[in-house]
ChimeraX commands (.cxc) that place a marker at each C-alpha (Angstrom):
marker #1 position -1.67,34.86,164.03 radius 0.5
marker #1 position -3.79,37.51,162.16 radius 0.5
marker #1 position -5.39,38.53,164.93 radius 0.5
marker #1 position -2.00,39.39,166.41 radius 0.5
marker #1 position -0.62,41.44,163.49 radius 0.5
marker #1 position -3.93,43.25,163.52 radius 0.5
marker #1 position -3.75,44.32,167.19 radius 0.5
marker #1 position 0.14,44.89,166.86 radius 0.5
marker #1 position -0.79,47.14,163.75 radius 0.5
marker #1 position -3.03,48.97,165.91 radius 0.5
marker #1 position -1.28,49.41,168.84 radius 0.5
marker #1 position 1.75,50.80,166.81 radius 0.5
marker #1 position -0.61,53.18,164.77 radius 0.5
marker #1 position -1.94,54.24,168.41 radius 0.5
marker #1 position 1.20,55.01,169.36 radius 0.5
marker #1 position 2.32,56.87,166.60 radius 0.5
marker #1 position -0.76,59.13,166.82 radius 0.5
marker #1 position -0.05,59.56,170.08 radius 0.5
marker #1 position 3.11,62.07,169.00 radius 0.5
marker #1 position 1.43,63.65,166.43 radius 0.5
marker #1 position -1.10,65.00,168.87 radius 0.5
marker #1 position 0.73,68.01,169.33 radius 0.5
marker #1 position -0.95,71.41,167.27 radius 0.5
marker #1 position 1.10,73.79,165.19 radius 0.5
marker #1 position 2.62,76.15,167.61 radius 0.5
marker #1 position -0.08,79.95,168.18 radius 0.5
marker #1 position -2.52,78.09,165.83 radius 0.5
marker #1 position -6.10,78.56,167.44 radius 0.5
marker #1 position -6.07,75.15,167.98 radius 0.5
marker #1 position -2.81,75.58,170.22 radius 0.5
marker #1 position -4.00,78.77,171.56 radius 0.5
marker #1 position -6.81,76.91,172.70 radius 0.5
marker #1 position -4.82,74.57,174.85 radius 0.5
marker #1 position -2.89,77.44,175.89 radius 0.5
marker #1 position -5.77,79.26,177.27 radius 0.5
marker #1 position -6.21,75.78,179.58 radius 0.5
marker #1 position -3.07,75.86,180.27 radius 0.5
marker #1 position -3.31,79.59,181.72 radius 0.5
marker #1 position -5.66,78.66,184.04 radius 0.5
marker #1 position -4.02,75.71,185.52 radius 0.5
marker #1 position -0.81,77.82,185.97 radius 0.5
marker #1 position -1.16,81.74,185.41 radius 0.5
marker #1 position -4.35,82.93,187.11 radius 0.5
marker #1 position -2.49,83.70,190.11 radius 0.5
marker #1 position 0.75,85.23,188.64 radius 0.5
marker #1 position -1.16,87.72,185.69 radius 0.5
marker #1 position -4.17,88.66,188.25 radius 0.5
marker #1 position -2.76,92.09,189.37 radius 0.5
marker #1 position -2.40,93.10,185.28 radius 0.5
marker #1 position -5.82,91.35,184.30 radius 0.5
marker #1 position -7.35,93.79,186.71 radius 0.5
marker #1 position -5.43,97.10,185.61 radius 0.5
marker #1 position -6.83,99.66,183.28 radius 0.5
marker #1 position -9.33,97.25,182.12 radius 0.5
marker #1 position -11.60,98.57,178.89 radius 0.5
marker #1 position -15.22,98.21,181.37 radius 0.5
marker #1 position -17.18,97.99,178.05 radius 0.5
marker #1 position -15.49,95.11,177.05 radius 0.5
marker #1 position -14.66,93.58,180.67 radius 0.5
marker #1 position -11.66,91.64,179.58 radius 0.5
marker #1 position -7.98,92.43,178.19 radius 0.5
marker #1 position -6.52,90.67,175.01 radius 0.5
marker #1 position -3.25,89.32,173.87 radius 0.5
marker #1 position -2.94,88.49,170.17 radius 0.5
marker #1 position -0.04,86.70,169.07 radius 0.5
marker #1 position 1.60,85.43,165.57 radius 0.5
marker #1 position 4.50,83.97,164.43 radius 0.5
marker #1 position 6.45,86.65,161.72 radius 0.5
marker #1 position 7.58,84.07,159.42 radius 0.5
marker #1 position 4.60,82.03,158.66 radius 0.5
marker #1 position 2.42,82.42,155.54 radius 0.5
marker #1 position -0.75,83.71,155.89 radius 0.5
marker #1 position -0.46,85.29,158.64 radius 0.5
marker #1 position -2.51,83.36,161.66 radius 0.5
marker #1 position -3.07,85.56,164.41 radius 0.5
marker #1 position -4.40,83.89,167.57 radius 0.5
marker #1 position -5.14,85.54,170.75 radius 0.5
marker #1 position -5.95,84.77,174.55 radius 0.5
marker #1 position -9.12,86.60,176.07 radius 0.5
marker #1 position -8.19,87.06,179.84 radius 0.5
marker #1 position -10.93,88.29,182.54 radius 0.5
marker #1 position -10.37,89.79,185.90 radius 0.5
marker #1 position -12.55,87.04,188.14 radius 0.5
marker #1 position -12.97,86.48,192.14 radius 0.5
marker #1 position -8.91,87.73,192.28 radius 0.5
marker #1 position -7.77,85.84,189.12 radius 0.5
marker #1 position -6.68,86.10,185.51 radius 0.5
marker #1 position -8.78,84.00,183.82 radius 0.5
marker #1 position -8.50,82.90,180.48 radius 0.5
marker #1 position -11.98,83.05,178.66 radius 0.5
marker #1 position -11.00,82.33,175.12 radius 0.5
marker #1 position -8.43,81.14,173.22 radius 0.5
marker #1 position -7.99,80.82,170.08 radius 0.5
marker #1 position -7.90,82.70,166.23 radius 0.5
marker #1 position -8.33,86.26,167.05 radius 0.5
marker #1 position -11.91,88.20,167.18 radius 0.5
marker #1 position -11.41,91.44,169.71 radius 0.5
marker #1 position -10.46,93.48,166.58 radius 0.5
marker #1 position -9.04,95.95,169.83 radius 0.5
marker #1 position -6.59,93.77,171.60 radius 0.5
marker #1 position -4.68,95.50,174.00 radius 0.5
marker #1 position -1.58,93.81,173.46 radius 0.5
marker #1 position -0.11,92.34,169.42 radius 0.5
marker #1 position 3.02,90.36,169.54 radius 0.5
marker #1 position 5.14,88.86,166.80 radius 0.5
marker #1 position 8.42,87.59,165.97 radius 0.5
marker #1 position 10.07,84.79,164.14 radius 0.5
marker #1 position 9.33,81.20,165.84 radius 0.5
marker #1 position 13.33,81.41,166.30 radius 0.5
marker #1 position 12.45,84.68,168.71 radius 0.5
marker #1 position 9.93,83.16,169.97 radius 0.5
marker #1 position 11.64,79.92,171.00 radius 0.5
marker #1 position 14.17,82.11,172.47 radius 0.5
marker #1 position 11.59,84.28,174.39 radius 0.5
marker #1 position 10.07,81.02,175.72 radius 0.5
marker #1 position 13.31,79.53,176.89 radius 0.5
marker #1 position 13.94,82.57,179.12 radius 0.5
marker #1 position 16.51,84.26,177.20 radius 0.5
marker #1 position 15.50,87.94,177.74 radius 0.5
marker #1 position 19.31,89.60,177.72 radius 0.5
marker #1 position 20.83,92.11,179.87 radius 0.5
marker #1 position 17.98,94.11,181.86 radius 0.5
marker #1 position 15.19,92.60,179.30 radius 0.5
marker #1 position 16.30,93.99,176.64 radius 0.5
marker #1 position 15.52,91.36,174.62 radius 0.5
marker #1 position 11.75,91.50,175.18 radius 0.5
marker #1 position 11.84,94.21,172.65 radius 0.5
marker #1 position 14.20,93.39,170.31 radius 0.5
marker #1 position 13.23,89.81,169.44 radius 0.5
marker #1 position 9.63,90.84,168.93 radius 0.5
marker #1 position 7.51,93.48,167.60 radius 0.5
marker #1 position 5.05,94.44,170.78 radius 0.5
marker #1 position 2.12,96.67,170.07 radius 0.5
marker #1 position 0.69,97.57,173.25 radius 0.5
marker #1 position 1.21,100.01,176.11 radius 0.5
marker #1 position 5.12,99.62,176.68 radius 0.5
marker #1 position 4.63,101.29,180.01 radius 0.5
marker #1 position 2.65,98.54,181.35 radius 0.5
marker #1 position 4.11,95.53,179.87 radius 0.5
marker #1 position 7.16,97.27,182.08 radius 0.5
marker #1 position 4.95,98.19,184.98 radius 0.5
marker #1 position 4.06,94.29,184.75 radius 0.5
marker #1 position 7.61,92.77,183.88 radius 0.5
marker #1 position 7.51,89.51,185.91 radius 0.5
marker #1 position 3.89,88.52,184.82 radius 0.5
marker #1 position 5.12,89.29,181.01 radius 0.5
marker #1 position 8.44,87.44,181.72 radius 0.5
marker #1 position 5.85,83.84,182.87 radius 0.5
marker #1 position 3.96,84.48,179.58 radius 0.5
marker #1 position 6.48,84.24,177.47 radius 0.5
marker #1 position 8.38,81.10,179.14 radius 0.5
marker #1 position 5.18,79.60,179.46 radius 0.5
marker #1 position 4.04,79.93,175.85 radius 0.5
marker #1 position 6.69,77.15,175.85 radius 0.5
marker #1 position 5.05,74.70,177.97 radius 0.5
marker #1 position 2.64,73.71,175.93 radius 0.5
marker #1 position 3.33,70.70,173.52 radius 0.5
marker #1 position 3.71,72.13,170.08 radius 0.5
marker #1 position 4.98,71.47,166.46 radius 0.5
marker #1 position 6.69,73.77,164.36 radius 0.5
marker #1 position 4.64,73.84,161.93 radius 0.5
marker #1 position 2.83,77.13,160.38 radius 0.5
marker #1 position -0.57,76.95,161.55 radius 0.5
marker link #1:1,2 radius 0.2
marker link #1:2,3 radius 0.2
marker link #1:3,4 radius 0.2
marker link #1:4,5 radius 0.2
marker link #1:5,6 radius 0.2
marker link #1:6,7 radius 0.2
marker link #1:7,8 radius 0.2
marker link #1:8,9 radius 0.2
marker link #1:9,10 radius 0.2
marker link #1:10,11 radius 0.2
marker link #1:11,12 radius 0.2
marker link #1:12,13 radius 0.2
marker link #1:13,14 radius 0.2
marker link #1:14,15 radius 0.2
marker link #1:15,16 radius 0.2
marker link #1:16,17 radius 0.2
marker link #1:17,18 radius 0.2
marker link #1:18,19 radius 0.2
marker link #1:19,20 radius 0.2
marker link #1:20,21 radius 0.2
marker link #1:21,22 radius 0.2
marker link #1:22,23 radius 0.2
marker link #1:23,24 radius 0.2
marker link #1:24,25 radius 0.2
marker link #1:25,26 radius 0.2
marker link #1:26,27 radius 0.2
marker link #1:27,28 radius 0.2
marker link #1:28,29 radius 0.2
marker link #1:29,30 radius 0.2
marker link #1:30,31 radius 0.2
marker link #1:31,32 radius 0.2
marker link #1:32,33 radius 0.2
marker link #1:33,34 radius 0.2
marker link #1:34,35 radius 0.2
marker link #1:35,36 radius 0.2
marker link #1:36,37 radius 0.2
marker link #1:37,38 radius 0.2
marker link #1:38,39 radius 0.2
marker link #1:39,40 radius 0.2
marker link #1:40,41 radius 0.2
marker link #1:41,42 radius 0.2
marker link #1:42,43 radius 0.2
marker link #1:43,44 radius 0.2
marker link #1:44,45 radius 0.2
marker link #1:45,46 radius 0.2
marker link #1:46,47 radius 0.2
marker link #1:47,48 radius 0.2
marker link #1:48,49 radius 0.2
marker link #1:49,50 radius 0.2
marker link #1:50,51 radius 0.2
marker link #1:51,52 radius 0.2
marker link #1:52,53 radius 0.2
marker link #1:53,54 radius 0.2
marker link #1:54,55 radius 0.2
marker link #1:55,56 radius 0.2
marker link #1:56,57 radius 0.2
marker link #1:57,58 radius 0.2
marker link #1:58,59 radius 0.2
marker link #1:59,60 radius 0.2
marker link #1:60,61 radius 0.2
marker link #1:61,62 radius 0.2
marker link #1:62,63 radius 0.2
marker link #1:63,64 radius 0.2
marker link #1:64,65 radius 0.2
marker link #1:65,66 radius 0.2
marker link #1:66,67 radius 0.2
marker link #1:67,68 radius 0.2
marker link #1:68,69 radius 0.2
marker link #1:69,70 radius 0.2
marker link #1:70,71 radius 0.2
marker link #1:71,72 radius 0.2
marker link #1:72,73 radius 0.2
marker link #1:73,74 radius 0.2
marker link #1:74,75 radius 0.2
marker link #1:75,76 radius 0.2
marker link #1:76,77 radius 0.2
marker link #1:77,78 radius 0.2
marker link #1:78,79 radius 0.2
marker link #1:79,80 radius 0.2
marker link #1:80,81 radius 0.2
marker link #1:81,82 radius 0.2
marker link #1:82,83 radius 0.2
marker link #1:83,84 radius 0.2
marker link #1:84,85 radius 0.2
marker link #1:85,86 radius 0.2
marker link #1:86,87 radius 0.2
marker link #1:87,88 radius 0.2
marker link #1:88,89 radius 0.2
marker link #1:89,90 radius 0.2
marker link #1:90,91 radius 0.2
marker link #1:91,92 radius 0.2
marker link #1:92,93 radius 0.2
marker link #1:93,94 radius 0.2
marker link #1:94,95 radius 0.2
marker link #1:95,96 radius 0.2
marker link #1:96,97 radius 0.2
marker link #1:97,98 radius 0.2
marker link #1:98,99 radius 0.2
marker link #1:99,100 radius 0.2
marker link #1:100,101 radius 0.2
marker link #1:101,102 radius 0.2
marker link #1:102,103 radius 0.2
marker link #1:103,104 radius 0.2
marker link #1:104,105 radius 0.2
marker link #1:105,106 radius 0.2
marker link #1:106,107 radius 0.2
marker link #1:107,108 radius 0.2
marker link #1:108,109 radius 0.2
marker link #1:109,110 radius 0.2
marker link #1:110,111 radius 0.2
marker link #1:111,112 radius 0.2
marker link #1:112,113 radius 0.2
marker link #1:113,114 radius 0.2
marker link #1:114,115 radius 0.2
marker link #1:115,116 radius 0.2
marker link #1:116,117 radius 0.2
marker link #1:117,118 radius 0.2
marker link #1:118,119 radius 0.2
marker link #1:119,120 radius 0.2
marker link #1:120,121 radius 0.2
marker link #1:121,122 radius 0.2
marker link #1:122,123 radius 0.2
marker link #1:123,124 radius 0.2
marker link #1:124,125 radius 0.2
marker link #1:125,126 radius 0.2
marker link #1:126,127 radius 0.2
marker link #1:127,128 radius 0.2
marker link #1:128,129 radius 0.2
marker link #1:129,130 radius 0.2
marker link #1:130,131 radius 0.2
marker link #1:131,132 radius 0.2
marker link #1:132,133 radius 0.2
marker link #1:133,134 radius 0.2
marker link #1:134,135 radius 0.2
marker link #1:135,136 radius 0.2
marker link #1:136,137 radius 0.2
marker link #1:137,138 radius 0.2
marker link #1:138,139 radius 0.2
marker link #1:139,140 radius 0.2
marker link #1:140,141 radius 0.2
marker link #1:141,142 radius 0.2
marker link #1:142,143 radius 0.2
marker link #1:143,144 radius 0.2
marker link #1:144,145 radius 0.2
marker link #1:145,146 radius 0.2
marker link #1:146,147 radius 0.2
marker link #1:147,148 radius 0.2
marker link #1:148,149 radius 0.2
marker link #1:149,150 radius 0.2
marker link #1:150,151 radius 0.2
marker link #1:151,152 radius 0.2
marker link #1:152,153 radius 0.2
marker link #1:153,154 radius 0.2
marker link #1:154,155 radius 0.2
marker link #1:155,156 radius 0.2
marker link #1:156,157 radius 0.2
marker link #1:157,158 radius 0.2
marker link #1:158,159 radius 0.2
marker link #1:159,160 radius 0.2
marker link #1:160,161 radius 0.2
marker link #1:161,162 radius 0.2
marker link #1:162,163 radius 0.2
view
């Protein structure tokens, strides 16, 4: 009979971990899985930006990211690399390319919104939910590949946490 409640006991804690698994949402420990993420699904969809106007003394581009309304600020960033006709994702996690060549923010209610796909009439709504540092020209040169990054910062598992 103990034996049983034991087991049960840790079966149900299991489970319960199970949920908790997911990390606060842009933490580098999200950012991390995101960068996994990228290269199971967005290699093939960002390789034609990865490779443009690439900084050749660094080799790679970089995206840094933070949500507006949590305290400290957290800012986490993806490392992407132009590789045998691929983006791929090199790093992910808290930010350390002190040059990035993109910096997005907004509140995690704009981002939610960004992620679900809700851009507004002709996109509009890429630049008035968040604050995008970055050359404009080729995050519009680029629209569809920005569009996937956005939606897919969804996809992975997250809490809403501040990281």
């Amino acid at each position: 009979m103990f034996k049983r409640l034991i087991l049960s006991s840790l079966i149900l804690f299991g489970l319960s971990s199970i949920s908790f698994a997911a990390e606060p949402w842009m933490s580098p420990s999200w950012t991390k899985e995101f960068c996994s993420y990228w290269n199971e699904h967005l290699q093939s969809t960002m390789a034609e930006w990865s490779n443009y106007n690439v900084n050749k003394e660094k080799g790679y581009k970089t995206i840094a990211f933070y949500r507006q309304d949590c305290n400290p600020k957290v800012i986490s960033a993806v490392e992407v690399k132009y590789e045998n006709g691929k983006a791929v994702c090199i790093y992910g996690g808290l930010q350390k390319d002190q040059h990035p060549e993109f910096v997005m923010y907004a509140t995690t209610k704009n981002w939610k919104s960004l992620a679900a796909g809700e851009f507004g009439f002709l996109n509009i709504g890429m630049f008035t939910k968040m604050t995008f540092k970055g050359s404009k020209g080729e995050a519009m040169q680029f629209i569809a590949p920005f569009k996937a990054f956005l939606v897919d910062l969804g996809k992975v598992s997250y809490t809403d946490t501040c990281p």
